[in-house]
C-alpha positions as CSV (number, residue, x, y, z in Angstrom):
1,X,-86.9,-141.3,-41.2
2,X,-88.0,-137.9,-40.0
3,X,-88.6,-135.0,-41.8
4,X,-86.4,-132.1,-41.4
5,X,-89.0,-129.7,-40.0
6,X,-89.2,-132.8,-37.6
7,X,-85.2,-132.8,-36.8
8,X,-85.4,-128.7,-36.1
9,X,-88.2,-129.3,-33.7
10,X,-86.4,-132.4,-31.7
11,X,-83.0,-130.4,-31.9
12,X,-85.1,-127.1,-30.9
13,X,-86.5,-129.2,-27.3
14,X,-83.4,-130.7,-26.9
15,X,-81.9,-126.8,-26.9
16,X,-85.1,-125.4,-24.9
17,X,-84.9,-128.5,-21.6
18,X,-80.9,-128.2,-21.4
19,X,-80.9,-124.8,-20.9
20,X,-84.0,-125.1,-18.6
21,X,-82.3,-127.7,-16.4
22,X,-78.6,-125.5,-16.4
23,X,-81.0,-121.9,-15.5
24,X,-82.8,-123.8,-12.4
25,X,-79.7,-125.5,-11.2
26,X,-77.3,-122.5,-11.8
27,X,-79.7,-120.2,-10.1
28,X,-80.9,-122.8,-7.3
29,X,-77.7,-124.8,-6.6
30,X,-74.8,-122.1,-7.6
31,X,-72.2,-124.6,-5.7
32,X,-71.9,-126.4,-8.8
33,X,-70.4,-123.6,-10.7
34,X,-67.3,-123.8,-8.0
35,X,-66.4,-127.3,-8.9
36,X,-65.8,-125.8,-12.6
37,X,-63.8,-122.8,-11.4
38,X,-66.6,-119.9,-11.0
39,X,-65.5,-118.1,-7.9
40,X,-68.0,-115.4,-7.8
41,X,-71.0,-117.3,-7.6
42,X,-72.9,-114.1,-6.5
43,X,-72.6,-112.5,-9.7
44,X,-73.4,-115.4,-11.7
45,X,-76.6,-115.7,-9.6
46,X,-77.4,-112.0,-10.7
47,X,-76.6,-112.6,-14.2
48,X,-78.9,-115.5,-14.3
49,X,-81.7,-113.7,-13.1
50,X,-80.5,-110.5,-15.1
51,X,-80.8,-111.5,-18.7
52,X,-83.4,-113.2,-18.7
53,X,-85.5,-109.6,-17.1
54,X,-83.5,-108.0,-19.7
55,X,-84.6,-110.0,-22.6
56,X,-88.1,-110.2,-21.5
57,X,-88.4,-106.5,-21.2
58,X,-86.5,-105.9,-24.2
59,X,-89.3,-108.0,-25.8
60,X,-92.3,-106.6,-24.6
61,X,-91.0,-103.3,-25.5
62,X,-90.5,-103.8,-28.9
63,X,-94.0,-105.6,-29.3
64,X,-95.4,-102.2,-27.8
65,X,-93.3,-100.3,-30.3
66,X,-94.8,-102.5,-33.2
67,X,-98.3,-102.0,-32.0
68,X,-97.8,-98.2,-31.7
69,X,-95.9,-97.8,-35.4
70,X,-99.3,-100.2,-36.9
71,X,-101.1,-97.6,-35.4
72,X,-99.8,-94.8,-36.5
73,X,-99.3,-95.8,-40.0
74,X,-102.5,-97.5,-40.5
75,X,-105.1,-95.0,-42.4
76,X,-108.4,-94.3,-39.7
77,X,-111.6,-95.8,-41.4
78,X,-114.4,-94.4,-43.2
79,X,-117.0,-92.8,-40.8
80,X,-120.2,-95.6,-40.1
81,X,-122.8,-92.3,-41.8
82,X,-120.6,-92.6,-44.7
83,X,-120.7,-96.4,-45.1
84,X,-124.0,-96.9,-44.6
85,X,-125.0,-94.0,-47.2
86,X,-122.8,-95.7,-50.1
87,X,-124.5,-99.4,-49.0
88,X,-127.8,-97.8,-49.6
89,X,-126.8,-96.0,-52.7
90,X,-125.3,-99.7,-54.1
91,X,-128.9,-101.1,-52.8
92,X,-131.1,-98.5,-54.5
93,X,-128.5,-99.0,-58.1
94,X,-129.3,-103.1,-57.5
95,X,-133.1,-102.3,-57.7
96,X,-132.8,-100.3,-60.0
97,X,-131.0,-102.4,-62.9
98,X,-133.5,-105.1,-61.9
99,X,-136.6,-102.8,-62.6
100,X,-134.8,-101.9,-66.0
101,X,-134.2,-105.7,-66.8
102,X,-137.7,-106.7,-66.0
103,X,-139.2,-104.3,-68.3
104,X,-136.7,-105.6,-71.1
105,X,-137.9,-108.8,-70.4
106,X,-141.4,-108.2,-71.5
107,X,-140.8,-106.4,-74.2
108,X,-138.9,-109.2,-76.2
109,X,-141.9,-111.8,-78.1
110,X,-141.6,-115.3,-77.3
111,X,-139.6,-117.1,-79.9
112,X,-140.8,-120.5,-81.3
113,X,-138.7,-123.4,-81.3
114,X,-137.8,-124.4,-85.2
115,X,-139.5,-128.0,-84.4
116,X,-142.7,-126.2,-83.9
117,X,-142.3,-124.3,-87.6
């Protein structure tokens, strides 16, 4: 038994090489389409080639048009002076709480353990 992402994917290929075999043969060997009562086989050669172009630029045009709204909606980042300043600021805070914590540190006496009472 397959799964039913499985069936989409054999169903999809099944789709995808029919229509491959029918665009060569329509666009290669057109004489076929007269036997099934296409009389203009001219313009069915044009269309064949046609919508595909269409679809394609149609595509590649609204993957530009994504590209150039991300980029024009997306905020510009920080300036590298600017980053680097608040990484050393964050770097000097760091050194700073440990210096404070050391001192703490040996300031507190040693406790003694209650066994050694």
């Amino acid at each position: 038994m397959v799964s039913k992402d499985q069936a989409i994917g054999g169903a999809i290929f099944i789709i995808c090489v029919v229509i491959a075999i029918l665009y060569v043969v329509t666009l290669f060997y057109p004489q076929w389409l007269v036997g099934i009562g296409v009389s203009d086989v001219s313009a069915v050669r044009f269309w064949v080639v046609a919508i595909p172009v269409f679809i394609a630029f149609v595509a590649v045009m609204a993957i530009g048009a994504w590209i150039g709204w991300t980029m024009a909606t997306t905020p510009p980042p920080k300036p590298i002076e600017e980053i680097t300043s608040e990484l050393e600021e964050k770097k000097e805070e760091t050194t700073e709480t440990a210096e404070v914590e050391e001192t703490k540190e040996e300031k507190k006496p040693e406790r003694k353990a209650k066994s050694e009472k």
